[in-house]
MARPA-237451 format. One line per 2 residues: number of its first residue (from 1); their letters; for each residue x, y, z of N, C-alpha, C. Coordinates in steps of 0.05 Angstrom, whole numbers, plus 5000, padded with zeros to 4 digits. Example, Ala and Ser with C-alpha at 12.3 -4.5 7.8 and 13.67 -1.06 7.14 Angstrom:
<atoms>
1 = as = 5264 4886 5156 5246 4910 5156 5264 4934 5156; 5257 4955 5142 5273 4979 5143 5258 5001 5157 .
</atoms>
This chain:
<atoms>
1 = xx = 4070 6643 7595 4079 6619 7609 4064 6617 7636; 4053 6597 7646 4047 6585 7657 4064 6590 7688 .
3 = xx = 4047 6586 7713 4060 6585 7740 4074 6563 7746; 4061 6536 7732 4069 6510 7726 4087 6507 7714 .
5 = xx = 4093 6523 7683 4119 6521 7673 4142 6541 7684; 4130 6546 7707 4155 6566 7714 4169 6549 7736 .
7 = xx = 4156 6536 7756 4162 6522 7763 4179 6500 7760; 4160 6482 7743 4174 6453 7730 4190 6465 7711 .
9 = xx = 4214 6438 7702 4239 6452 7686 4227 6440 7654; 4240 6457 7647 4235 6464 7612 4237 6431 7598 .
11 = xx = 4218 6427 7583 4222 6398 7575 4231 6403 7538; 4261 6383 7536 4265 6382 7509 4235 6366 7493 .
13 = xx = 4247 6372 7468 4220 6355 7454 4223 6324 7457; 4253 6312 7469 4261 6288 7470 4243 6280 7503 .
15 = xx = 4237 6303 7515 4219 6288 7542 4237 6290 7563; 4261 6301 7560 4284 6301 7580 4295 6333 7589 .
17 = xx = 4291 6346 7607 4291 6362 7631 4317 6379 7614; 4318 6401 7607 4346 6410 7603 4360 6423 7625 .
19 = xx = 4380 6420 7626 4402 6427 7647 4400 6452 7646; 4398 6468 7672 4389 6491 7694 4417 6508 7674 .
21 = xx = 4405 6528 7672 4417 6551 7653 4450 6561 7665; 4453 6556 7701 4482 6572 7702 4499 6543 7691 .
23 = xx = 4500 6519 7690 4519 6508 7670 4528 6515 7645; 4541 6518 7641 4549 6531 7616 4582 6523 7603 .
25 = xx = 4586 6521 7583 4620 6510 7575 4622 6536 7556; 4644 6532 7560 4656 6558 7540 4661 6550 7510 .
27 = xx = 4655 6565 7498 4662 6558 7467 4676 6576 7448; 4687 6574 7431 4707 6586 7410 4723 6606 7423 .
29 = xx = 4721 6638 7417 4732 6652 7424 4733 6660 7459; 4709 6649 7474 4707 6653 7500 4729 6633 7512 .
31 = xx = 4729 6611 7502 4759 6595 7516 4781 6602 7508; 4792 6618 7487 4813 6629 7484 4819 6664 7504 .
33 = xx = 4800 6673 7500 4804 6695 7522 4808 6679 7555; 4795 6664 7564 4797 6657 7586 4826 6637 7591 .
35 = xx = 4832 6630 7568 4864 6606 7562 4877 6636 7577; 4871 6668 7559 4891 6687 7552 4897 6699 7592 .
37 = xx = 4873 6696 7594 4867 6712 7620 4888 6694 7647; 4878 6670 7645 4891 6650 7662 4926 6639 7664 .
39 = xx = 4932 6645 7636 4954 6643 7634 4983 6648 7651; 4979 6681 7650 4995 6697 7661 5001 6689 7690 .
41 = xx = 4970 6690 7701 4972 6679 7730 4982 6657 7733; 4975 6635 7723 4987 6607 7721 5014 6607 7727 .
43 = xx = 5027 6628 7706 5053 6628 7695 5075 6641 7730; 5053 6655 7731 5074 6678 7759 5069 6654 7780 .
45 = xx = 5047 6643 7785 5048 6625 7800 5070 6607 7803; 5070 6593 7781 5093 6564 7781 5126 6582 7781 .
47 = xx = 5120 6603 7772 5148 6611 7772 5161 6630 7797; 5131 6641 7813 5146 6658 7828 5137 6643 7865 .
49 = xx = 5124 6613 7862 5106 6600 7887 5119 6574 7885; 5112 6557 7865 5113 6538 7861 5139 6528 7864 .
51 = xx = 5158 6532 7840 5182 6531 7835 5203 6531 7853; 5202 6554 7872 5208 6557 7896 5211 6541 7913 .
53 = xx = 5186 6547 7920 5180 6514 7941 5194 6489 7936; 5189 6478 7916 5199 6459 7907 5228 6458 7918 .
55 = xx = 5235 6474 7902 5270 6474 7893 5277 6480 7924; 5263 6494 7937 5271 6494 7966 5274 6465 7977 .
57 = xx = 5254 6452 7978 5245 6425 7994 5270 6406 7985; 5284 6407 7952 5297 6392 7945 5326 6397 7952 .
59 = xx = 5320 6419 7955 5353 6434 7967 5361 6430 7993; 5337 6425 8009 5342 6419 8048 5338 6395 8047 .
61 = xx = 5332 6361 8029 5325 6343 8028 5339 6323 8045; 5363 6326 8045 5392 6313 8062 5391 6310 8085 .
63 = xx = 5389 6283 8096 5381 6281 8128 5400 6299 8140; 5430 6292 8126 5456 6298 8130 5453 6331 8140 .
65 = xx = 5438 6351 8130 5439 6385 8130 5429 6377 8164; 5414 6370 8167 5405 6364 8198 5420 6356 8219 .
67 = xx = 5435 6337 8207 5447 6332 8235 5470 6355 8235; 5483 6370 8218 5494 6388 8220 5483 6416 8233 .
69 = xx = 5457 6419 8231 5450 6431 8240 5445 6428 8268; 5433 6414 8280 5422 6397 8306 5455 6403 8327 .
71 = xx = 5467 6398 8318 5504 6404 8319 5508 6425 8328; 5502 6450 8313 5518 6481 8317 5490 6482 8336 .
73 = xx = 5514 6501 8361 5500 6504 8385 5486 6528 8379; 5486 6549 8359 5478 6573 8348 5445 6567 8333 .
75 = xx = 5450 6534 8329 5422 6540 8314 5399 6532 8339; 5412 6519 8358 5389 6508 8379 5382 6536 8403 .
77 = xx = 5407 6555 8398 5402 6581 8409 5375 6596 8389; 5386 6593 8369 5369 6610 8346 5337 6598 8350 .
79 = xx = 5331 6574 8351 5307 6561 8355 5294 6567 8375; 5306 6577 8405 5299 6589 8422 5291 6611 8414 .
81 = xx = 5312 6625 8411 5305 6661 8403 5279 6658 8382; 5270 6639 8364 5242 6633 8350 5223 6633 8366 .
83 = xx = 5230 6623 8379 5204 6603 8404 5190 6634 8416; 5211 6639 8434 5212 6667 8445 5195 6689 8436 .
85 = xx = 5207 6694 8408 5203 6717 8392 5168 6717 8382; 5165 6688 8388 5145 6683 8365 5117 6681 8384 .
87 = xx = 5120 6673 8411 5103 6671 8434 5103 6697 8440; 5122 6710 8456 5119 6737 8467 5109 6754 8454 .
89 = xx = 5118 6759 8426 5114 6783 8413 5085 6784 8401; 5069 6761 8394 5047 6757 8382 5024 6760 8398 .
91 = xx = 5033 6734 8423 5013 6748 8451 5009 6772 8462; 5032 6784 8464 5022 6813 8474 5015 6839 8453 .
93 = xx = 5021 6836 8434 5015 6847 8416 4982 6848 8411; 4969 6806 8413 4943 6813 8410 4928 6827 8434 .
95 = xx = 4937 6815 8464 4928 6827 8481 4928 6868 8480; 4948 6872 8475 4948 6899 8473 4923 6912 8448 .
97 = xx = 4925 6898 8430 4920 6902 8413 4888 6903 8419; 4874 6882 8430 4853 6879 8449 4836 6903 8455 .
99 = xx = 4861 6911 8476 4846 6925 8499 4853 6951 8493; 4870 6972 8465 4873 6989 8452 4851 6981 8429 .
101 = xx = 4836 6976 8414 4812 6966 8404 4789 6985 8424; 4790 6972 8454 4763 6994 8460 4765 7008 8468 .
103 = xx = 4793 7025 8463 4799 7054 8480 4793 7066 8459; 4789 7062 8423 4792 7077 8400 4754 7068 8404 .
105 = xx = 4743 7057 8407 4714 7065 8400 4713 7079 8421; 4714 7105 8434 4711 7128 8439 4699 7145 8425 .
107 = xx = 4688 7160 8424 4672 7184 8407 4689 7210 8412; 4700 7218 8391 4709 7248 8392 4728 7250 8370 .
109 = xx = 4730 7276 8366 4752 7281 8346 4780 7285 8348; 4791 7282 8377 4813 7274 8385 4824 7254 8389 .
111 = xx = 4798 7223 8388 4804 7201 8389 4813 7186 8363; 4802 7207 8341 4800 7200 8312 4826 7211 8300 .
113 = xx = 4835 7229 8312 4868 7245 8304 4888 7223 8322; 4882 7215 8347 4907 7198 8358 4897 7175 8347 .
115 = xx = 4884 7162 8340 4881 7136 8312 4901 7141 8291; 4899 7166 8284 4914 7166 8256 4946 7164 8253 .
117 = xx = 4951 7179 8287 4983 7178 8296 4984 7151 8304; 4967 7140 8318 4978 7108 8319 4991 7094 8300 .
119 = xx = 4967 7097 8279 4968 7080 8250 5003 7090 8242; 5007 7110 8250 5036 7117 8234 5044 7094 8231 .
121 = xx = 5067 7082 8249 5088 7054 8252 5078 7033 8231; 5060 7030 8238 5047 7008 8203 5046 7015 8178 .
123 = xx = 5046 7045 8180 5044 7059 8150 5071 7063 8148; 5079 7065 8155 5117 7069 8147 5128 7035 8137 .
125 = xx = 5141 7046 8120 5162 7016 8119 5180 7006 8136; 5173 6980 8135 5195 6974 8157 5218 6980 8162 .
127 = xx = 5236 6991 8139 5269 6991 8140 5268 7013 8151; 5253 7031 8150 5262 7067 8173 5257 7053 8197 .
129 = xx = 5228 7040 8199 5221 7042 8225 5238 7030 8241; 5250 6999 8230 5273 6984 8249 5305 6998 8244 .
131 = xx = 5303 7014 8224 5334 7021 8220 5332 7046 8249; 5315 7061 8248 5306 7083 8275 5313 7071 8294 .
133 = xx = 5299 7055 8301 5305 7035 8327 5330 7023 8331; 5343 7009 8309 5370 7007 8312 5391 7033 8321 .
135 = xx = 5387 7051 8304 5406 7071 8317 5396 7085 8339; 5371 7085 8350 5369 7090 8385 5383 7079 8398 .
137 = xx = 5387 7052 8400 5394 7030 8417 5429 7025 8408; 5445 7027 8387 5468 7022 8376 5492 7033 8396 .
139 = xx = 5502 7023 8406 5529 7036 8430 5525 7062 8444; 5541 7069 8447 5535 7092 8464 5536 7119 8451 .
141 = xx = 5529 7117 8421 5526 7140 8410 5493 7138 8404; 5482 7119 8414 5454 7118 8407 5439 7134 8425 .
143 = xx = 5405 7145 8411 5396 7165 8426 5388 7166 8450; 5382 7132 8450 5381 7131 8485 5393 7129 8509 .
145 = xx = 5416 7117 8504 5451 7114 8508 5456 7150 8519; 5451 7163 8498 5477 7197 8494 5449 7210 8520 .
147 = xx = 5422 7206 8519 5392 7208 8537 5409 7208 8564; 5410 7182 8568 5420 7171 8594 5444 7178 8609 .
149 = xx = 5461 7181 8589 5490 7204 8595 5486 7232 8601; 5466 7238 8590 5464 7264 8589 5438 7276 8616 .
151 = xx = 5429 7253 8622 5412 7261 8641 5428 7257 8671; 5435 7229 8670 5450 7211 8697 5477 7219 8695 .
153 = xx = 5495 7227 8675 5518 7233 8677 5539 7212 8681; 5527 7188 8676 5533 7161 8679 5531 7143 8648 .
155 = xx = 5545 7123 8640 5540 7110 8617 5523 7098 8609; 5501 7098 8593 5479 7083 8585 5484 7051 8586 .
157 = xx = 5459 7031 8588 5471 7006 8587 5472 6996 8563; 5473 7007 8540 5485 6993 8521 5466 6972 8505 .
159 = xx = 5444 6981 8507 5426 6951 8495 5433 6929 8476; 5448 6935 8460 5451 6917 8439 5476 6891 8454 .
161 = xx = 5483 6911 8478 5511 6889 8484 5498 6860 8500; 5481 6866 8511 5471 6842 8527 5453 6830 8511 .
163 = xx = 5455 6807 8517 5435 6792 8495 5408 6789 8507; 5397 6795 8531 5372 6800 8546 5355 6827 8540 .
165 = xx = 5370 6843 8531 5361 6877 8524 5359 6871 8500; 5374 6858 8476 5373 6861 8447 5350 6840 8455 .
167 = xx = 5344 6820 8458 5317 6811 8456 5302 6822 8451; 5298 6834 8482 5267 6850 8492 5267 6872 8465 .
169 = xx = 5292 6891 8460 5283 6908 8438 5278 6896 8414; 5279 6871 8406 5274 6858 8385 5245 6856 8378 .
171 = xx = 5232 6845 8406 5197 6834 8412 5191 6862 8403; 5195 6881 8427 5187 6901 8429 5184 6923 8400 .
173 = xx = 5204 6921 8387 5202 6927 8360 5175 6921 8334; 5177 6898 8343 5160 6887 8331 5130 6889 8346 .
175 = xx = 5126 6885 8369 5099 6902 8372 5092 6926 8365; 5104 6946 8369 5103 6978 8354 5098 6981 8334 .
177 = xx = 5123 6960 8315 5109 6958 8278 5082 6948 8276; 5068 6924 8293 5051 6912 8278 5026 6914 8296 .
179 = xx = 5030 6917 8325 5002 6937 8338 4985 6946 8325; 4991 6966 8312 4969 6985 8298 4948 6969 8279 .
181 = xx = 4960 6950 8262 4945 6939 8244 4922 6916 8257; 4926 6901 8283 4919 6890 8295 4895 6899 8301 .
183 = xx = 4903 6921 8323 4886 6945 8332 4867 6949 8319; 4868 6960 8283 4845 6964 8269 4826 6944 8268 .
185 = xx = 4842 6909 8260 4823 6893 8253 4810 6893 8288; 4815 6883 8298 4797 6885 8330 4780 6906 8325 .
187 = xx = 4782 6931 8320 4764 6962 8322 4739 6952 8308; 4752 6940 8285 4724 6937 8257 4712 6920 8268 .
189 = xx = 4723 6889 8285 4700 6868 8300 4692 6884 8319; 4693 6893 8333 4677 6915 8366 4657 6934 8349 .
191 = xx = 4662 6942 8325 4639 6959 8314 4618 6951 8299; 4630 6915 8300 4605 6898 8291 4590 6882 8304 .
193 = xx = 4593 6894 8330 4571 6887 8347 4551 6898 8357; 4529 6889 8348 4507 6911 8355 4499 6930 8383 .
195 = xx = 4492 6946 8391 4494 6960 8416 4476 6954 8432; 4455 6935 8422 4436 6927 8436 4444 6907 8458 .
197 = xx = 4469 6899 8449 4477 6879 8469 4488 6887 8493; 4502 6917 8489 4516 6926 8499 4491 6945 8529 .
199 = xx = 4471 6952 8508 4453 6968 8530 4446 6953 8549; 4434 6924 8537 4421 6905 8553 4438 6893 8569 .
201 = xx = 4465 6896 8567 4490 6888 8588 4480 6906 8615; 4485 6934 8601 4487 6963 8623 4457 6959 8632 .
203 = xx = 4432 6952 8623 4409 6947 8642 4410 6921 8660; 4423 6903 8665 4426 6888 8682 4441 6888 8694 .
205 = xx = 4463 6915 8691 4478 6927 8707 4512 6913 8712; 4518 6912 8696 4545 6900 8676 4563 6924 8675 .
207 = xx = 4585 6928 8691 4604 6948 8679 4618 6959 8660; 4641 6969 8644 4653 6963 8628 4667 6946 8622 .
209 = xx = 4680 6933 8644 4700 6912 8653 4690 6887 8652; 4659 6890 8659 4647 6858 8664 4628 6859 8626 .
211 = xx = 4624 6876 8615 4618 6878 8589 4634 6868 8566; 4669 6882 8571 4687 6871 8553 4684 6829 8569 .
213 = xx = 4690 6829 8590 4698 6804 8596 4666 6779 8583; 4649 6798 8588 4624 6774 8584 4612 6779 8559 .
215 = xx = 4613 6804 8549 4598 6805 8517 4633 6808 8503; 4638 6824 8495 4663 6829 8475 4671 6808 8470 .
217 = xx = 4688 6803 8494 4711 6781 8487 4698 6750 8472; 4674 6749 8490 4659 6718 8470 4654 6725 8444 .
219 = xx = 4637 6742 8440 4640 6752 8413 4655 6756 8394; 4674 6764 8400 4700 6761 8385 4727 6739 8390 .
221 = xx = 4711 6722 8396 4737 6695 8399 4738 6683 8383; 4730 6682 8364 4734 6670 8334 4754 6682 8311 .
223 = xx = 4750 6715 8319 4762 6733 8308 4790 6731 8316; 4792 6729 8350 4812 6736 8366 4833 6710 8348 .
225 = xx = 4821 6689 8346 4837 6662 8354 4851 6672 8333; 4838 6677 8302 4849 6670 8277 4866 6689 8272 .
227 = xx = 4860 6710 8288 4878 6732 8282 4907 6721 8294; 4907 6708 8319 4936 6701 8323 4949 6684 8313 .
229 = xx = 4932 6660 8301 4948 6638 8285 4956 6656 8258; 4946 6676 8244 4959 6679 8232 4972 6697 8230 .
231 = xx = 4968 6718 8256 4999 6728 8260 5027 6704 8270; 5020 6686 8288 5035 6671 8294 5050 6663 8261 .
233 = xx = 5046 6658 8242 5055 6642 8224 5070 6663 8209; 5052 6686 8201 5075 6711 8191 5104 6710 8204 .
235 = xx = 5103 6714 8236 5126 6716 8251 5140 6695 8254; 5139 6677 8251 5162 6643 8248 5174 6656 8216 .
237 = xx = 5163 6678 8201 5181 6689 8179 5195 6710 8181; 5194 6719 8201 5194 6747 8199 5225 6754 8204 .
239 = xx = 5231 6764 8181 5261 6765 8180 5273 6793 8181; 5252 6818 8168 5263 6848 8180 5272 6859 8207 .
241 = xx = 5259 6853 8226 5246 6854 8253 5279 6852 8262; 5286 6829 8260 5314 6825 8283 5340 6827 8261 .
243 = xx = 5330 6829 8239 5365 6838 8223 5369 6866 8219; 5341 6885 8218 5352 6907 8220 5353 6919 8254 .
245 = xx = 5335 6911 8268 5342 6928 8305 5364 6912 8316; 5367 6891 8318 5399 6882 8337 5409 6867 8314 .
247 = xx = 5406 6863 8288 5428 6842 8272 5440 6824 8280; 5423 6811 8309 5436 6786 8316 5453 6797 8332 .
249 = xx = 5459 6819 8341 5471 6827 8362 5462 6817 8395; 5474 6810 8409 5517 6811 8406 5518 6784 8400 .
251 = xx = 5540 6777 8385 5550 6765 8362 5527 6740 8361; 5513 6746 8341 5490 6732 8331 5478 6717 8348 .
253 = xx = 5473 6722 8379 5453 6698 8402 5436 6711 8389; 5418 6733 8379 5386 6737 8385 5388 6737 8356 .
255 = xx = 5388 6713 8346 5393 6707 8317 5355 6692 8314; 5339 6692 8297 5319 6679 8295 5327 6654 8275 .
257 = xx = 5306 6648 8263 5314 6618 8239 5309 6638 8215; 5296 6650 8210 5297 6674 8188 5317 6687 8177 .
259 = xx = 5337 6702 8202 5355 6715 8203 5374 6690 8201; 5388 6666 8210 5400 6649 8212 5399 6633 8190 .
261 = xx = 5378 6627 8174 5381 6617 8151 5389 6635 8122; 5388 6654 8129 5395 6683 8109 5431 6683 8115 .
263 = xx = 5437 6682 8144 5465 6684 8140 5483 6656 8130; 5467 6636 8133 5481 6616 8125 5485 6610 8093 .
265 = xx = 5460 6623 8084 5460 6613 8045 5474 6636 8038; 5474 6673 8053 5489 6691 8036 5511 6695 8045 .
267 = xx = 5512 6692 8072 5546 6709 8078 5567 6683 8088; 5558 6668 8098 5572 6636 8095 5571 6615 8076 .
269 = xx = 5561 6625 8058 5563 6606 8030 5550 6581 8031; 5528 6571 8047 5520 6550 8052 5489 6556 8050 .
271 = xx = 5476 6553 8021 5457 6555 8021 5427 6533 8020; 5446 6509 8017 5429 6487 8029 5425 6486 8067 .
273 = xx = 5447 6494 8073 5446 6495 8104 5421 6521 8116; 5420 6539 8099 5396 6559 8100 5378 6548 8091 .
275 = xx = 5363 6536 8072 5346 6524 8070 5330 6509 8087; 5352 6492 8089 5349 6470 8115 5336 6483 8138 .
277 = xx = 5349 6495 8153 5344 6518 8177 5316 6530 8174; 5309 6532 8153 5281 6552 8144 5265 6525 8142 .
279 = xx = 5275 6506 8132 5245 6482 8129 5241 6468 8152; 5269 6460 8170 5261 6454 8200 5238 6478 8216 .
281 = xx = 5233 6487 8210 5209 6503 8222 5179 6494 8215; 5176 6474 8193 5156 6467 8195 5139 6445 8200 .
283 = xx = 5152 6436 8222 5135 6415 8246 5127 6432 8264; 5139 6463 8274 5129 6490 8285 5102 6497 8268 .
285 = xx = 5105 6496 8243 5089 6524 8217 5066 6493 8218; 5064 6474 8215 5043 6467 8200 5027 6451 8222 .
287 = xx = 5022 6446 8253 5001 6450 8257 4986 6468 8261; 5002 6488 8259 4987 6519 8261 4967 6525 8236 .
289 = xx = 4976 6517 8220 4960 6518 8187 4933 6501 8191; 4944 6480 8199 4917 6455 8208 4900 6463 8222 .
291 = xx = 4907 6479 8242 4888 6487 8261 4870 6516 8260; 4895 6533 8232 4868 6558 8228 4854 6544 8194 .
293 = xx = 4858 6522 8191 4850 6515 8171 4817 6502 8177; 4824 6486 8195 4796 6466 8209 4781 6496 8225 .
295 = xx = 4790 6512 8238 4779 6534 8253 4757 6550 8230; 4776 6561 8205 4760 6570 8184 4740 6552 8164 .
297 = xx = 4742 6528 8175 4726 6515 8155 4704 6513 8180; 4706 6506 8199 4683 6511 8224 4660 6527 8230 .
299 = xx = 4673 6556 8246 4660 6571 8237 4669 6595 8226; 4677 6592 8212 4693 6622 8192 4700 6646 8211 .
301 = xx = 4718 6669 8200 4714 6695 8214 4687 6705 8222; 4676 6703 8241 4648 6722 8245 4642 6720 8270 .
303 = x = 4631 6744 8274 4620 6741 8305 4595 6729 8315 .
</atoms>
């Protein structure tokens, strides 16, 4: 063959160009394996995504669940404690998460063993890790409570009783669980930056401080952003976090819409009213979607 026929496309004997080889349709037995293959997924889909959804949307549909809701002064508390939970705990989490990122690109084999104890809290399941935390903090038989008695000789304050302390240990909970995982993804963007940037910082005489602020951080603001929209969106769900460390303690103020829509469909029998509660969250949930949606279609994850 020819350089010319390798080039120009293959001519039928009819004079007409045949269609470029990756087109292709499936025939006989290849569409039945691929019917076989697709199926299953199809099937878990509509039944364990789809369905759901749905039957959710149709179940909170009732202007009526709203104004009932809008009503109980517990849910406009609970919306706060969202707000709260969902700003504080995400922001500082990434910030921490940040600036623990360049303490681990360190070189040594001590920095590579306290990586691994970090990683613990993420590698564990959540129900030890928040059930732990709950019984630290639980009345005054808790470990930090019986700590504080036993040091001061005086009564611990009780964290779970005030609803300002069950907060903070709520946030706080939840940075410890989900830090670490953060941490890594940040570690893997900082190690995908080449060092040439980093030398030619330190030859124009750039500190460490003025390096993270003028090379790192631009570099990784694409990474940074998307990582928080979609932590932000995990946590408007996140329902372990505050039912197992304060359970809505004291009497359900540091209740989220997670935790609040769970008690309304199982232990108050009102499971359109839980529904409801969980789908009012998304005039919250869906510009957030819009915005790591247009972000990733922009310029994708990359530095």
């Amino acid at each position: 063959m020819s350089s010319v026929q390798q080039v120009l496309p293959l001519q039928t004997p009819a004079g007409q160009a045949r269609s470029p080889r990756g087109h292709f349709s499936l025939q006989g037995s290849d569409t039945a394996w691929a019917i076989a293959f697709v199926v299953p997924y199809a099937a878990v889909f509509l039944a364990f995504v789809a369905y759901p959804v749905v039957f959710g949307l149709w179940m909170g549909s009732r202007p009526t669940f709203y104004t009932l809701l809008f009503s109980d002064p517990r849910y406009i508390d609970t919306l706060v404690n969202t707000l709260l939970f969902v700003c504080i705990g995400v922001n500082v989490k990434m910030f921490l998460a940040f600036v623990i990122s360049g303490f681990f690109m360190q070189r040594g084999w001590w920095v590579r063993a306290l990586l691994v104890v970090f990683l613990l809290p993420w590698a564990l399941p959540a129900l030890s890790v928040f059930l732990s935390i709950h019984y630290m903090l639980v009345s005054q038989w808790g470990l930090l409570d019986s700590l504080w008695s036993a040091v001061t000789g005086a009564d611990g304050p009780l964290f779970l009783v005030s609803r300002g302390m069950a907060m903070a240990a709520n946030i706080l909970a939840y940075i410890w669980k989900w830090l670490p995982f953060w941490t890594l993804i940040f570690l893997s963007a900082r190690m995908a930056i080449p060092k040439e940037i980093y030398e030619a910082a330190a030859i124009d005489g750039a500190n460490g401080i003025q390096q993270t602020v003028h090379v790192t951080f631009p570099l990784m603001a694409n990474v940074y952003l998307v990582a928080t929209l979609l932590s932000t969106l995990w946590t408007f769900g996140d329902f372990p976090t505050v039912y197992f460390v304060s359970s809505g303690a004291p009497a359900r103020t540091t209740d989220v819409l997670a935790t609040y829509g769970f008690r309304q469909a199982f232990t108050f029998g009102h499971p359109e009213l839980g529904t409801a509660a969980m789908i009012s969250a998304l005039p919250l949930v869906i510009p957030v979607v819009i915005l790591l949606i247009r972000r990733l279609h922009r310029t994708g994850v990359q530095l």
